[in-house]
C-alpha positions in Angstrom: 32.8 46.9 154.8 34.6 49.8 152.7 33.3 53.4 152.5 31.9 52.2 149.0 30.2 49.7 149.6 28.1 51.8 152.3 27.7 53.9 149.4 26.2 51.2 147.0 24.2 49.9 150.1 22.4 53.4 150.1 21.8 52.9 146.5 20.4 50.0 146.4 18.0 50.8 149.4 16.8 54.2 146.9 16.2 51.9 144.3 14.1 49.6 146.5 12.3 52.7 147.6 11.7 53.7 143.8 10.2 50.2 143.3 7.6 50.8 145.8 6.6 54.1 144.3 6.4 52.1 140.7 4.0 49.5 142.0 1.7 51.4 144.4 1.7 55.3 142.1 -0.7 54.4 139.5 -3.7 52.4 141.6 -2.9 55.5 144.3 -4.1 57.8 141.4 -6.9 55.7 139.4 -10.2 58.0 141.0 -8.6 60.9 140.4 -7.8 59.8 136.5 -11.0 58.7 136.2 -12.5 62.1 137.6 -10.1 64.4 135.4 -9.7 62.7 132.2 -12.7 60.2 132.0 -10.0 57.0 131.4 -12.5 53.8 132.0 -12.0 51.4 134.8 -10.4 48.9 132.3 -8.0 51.1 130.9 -6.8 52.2 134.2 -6.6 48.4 135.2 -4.4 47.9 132.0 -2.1 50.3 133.5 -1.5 47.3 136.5 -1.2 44.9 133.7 1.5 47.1 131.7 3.6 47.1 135.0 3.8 43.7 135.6 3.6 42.4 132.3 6.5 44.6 131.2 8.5 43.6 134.9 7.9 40.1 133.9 9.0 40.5 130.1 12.6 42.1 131.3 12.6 38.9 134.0 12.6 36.8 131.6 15.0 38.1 129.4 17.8 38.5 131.6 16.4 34.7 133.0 18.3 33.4 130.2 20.3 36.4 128.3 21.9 38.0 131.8 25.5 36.9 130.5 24.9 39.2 127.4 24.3 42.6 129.4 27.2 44.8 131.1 25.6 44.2 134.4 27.5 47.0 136.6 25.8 49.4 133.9 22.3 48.2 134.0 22.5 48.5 137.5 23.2 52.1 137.5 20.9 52.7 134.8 18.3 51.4 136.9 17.4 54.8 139.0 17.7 56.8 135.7 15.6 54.6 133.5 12.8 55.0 136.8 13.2 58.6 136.3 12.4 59.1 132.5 9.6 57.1 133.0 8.1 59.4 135.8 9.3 62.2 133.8 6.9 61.2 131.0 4.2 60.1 133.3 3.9 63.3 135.3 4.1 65.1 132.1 0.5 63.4 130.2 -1.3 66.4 130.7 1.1 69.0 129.0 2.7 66.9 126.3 -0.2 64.7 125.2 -2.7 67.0 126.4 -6.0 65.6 124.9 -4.5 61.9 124.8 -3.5 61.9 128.6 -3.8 58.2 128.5 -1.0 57.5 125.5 1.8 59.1 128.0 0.9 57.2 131.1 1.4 54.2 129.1 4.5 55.2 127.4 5.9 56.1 131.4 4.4 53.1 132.6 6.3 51.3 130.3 9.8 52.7 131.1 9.5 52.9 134.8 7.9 49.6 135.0 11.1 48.4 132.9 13.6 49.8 135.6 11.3 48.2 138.4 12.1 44.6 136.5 15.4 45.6 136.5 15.6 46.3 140.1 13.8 42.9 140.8 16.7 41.2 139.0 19.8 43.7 139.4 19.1 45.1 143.1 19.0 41.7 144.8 22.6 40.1 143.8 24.3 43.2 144.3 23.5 43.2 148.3 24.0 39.6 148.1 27.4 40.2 146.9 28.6 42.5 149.1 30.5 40.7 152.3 28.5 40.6 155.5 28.3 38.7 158.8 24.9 37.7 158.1 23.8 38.0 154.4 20.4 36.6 155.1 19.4 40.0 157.5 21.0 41.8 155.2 18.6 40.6 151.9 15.9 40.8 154.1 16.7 44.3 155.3 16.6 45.5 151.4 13.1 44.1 150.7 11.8 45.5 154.4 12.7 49.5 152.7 10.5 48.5 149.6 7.5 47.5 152.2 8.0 50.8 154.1 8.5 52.5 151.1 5.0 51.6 150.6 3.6 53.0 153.4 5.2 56.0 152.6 4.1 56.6 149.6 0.7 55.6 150.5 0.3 58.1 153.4 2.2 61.0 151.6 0.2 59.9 148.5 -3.7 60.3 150.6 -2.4 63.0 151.9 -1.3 65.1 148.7 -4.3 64.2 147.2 -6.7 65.5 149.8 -4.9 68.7 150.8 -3.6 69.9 147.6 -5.8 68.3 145.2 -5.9 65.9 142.6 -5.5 68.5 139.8 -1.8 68.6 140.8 -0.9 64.9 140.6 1.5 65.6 138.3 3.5 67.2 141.2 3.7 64.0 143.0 4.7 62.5 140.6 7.9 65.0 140.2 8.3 64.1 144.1 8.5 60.8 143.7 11.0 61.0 141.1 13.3 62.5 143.5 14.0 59.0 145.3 16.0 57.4 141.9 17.4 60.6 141.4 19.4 59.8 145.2 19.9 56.4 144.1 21.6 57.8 140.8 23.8 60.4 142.9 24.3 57.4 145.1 25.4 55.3 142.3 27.9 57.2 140.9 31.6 57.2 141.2 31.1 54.0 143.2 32.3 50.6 143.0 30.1 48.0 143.1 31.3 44.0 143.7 31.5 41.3 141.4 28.1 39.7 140.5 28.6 36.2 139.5 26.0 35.3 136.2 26.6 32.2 133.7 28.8 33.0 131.0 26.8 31.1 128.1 23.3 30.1 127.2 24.9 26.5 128.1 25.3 27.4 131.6 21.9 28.6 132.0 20.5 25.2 130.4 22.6 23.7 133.3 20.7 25.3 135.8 17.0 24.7 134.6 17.7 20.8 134.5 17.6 20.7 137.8 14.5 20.3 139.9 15.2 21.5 142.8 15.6 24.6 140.8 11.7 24.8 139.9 11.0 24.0 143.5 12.4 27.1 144.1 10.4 28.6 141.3 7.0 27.2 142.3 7.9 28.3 146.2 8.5 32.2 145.3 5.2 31.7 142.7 3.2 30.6 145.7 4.6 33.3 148.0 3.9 36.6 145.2 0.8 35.0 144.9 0.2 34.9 148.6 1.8 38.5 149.4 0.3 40.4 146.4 -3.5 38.8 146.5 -4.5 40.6 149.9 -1.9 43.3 148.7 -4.2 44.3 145.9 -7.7 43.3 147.3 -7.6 44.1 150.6 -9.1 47.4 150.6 -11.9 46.5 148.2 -12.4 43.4 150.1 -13.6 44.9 153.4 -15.1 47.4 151.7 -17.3 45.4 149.1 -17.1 41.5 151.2 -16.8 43.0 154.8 -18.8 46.5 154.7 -16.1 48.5 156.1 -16.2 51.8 155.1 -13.4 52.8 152.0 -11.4 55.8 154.4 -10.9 52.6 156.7 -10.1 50.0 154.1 -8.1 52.1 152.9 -5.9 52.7 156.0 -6.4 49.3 157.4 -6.3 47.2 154.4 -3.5 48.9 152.0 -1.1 50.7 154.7 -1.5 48.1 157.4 -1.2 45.1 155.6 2.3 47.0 154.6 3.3 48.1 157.8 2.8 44.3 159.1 4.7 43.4 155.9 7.7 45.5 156.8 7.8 44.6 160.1 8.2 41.3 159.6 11.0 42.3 157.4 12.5 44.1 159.8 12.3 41.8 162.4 13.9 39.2 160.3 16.5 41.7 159.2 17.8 41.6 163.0 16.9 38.5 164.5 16.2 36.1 162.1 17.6 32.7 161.2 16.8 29.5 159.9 14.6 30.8 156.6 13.4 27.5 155.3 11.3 26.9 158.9 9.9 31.1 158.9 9.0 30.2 155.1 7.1 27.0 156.2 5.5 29.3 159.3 4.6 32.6 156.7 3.3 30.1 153.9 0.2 28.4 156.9 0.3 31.5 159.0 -0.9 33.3 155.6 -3.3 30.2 155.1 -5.2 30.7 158.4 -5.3 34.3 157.8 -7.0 34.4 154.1 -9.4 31.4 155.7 -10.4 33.6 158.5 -10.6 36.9 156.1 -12.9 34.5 154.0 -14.9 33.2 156.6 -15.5 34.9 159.7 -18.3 36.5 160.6 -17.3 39.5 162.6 -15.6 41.9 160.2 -13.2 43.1 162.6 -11.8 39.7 163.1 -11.8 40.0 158.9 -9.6 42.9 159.0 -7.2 41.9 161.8 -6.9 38.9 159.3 -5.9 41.1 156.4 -3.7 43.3 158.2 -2.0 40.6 159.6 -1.6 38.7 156.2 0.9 41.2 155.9 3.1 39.6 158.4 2.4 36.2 157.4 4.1 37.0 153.8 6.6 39.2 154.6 9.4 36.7 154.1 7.8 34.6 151.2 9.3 36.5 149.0 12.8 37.7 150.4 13.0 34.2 152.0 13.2 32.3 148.8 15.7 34.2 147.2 17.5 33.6 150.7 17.1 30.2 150.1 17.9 29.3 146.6 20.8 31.8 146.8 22.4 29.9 149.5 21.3 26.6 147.1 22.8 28.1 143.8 25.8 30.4 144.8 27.3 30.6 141.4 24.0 31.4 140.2 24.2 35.0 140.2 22.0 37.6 138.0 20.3 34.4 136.2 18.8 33.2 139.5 17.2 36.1 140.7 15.8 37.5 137.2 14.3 33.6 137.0 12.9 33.9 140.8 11.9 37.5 140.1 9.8 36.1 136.9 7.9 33.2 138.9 7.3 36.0 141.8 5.9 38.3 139.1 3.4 35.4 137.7 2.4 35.0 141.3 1.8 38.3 142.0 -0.3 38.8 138.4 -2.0 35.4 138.3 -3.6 34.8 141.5 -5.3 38.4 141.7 -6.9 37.8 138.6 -8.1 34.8 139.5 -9.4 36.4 143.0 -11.4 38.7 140.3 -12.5 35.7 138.1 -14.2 33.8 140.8 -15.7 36.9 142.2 -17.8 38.0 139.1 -18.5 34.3 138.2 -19.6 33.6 141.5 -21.9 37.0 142.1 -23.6 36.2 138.7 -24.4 32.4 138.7 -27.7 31.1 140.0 -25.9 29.3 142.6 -24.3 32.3 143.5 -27.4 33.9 144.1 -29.1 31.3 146.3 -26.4 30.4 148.3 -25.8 34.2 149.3 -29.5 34.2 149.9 -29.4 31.4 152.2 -26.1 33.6 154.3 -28.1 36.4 154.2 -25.5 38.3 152.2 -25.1 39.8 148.5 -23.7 37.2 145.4 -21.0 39.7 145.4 -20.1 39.4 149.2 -20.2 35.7 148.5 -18.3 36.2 145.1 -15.5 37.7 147.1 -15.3 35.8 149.9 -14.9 32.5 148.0 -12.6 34.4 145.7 -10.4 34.9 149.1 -9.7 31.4 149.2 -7.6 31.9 146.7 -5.1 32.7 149.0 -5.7 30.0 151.3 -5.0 27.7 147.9 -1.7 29.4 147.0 -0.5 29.3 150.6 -0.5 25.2 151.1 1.3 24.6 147.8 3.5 27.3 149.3 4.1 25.2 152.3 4.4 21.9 150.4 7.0 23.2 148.7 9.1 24.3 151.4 8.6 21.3 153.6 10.2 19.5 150.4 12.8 22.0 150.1 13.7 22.4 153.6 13.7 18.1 153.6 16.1 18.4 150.7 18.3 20.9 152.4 18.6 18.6 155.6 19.5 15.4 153.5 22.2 17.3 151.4 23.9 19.6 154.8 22.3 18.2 157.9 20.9 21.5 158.6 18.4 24.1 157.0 
């Protein structure tokens, strides 16, 4: 591998970095909004929904428009973009002092923008770049955005307690640092050739095949899967299990990543035959959500959550594995469309975790069947909720029992 390419590697790890800070800054910093500027619970929730609505928007567009974009540019523009947008975040309380809430949207927007372009861009170029074992090497690119996560979850708790809320502007300015590597990283280097469709007719090519969707349906399933306990695993032993929120908050959030990245990691060194760990994460991750859902003991709950974590960790990764090795000549176009159904996933079945939660806790039936479990309608609420994941994990594994069936009938192997 030329000196370059190392170079680009680096890059491209920084930008995976950056993503994590993108998805896990603004939830890290809702409490002390709320405490400093008096921003309601649902506009600090529309923050989420900004993020992945505007990741999933700039999915679908280069879904079926990648061929007109100078994709060597976007890619490099991808750090910088992330930095404007954190620029303009951290800087709500001087420039929109009074309307603090009008520039976190505006940086929300931009940085969430770059983190869409990362989904898409970031992906194809390590996929491009020649390796013994490109699988490990995919794998090893999504494991820095799960320890990126536990980073900037520790460093986050940790900011916030010793040096105060007040100053969160500050970490945001630190966390801007990371795309500012990736930008240093990026320059003057030479990035390979990313294959993408040259027409809209080339694209049409692609989406009349089914095995396509598969593909599609499989990464929806796994975002879903991932992203569920991602999000609700610290309310959910708080609230559902009764664990106290300093431990939810360590268990649930920063172990569930710390099993997520290890999984990564592990596949990144050892691991082979993806279509078998993707039908082994999607009913590892089934038994897990059934067990948060449903056991008894709470600490057995939040062994479950943590180790959901590791169940997942190759859902997402592992399909783009897969329908990369399926589609070669796909390029850009493939991953911005996988990226989009991972993103739907990842939005979708949270909300629907919330939806059967607060329908649940305030129905009559609700209420009388928590009665009868001796537990509150929102304990119940949530637990039934959790089955969400339990759902979204067996379509998973259909999925990629057909898949991997398909593979075997077309190359005798998967």
């Amino acid at each position: 591998m030329t000196k370059n390419y190392k170079r680009v590697k680096f890059a491209c790890y920084m930008t995976s970095f950056t993503m994590s800070v993108i998805g896990n800054l603004s939830p890290l910093l809702f409490l002390t909004f709320r405490e400093s500027y008096g921003i309601s619970y649902s506009l600090l929730g529309l923050l989420v929904l900004v993020n992945f609505v505007t990741q999933l928007s700039v999915d679908l567009v280069f879904s079926f428009l990648s061929h007109k974009f100078n994709i060597p540019l976007a890619v490099k523009l991808t750090p910088a973009i992330s930095i404007a947008g954190l620029l303009i975040f951290a800087s709500s309380p001087f420039i929109f002092a009074g309307n603090e809430y009008v520039g976190m949207i505006i940086g929300t927007v931009i940085f969430s923008a770059a983190g869409g372009l990362g989904e898409v861009l970031i992906s194809p170029v390590i996929a491009a770049i020649p390796a013994e074992n490109p699988d490990r090497e995919m794998s090893k690119l999504h494991s820095v955005y799960a320890w990126g996560t536990v980073g900037v979850i520790i460093l986050g708790t940790l900011f916030l307690k010793f040096v105060g809320g007040e100053f969160w502007w500050v970490l945001a300015l630190i966390f801007a640092l990371i795309p500012a590597v990736a930008v240093v990283a990026f320059l003057g280097s030479e990035l390979p050739t990313l294959e993408t469709p040259e027409r809209a007719s080339g694209v049409m090519s692609y989406l009349k095949q089914g095995t396509l969707w598969l593909f599609v349906i499989g990464i929806f399933c796994g975002g879903a899967a991932e992203c569920t306990m991602a999000q609700w695993s610290s309310g959910y032993l708080e609230g559902a299990l009764g664990i106290p929120k300093i431990y939810g908050d360590i268990f649930g959030v920063a172990l569930f990543a710390l099993t997520l990245g290890l999984g990564r990691t592990l596949y990144s060194k050892f691991g082979k035959r993806i279509y078998r760990v993707l039908i082994l994460g999607t009913l590892a991750s089934a038994v897990c959500y059934a067990v948060a859902a449903l056991s008894p003991i709470p600490f057995l709950g939040l062994v479950a959550c943590a180790l959901t974590g590791f169940a997942t960790s190759m859902l997402w990764p592992g399909s783009l594995i897969a329908a990369s090795d399926r589609f070669p000549t796909a390029g850009v176009f493939l991953y911005a469309l996988m990226a989009a159904g991972g993103d739907l996933g990842a939005s979708v079945a949270p909300q629907l975790l919330g939806i059967i939660t607060d329908t649940v806790s305030t129905s009559a039936f609700g209420a009388n069947l928590a009665l009868d479990m001796a537990i509150t309608p929102e304990q119940l609420g949530m637990k039934l909720g959790m089955l969400v994941g339990v759902l979204f994990s067996l379509i998973g594994a259909l999925i990629f029992t057909l898949l991997y069936k398909k593979c075997r009938a077309e190359h005798g192997k998967a």
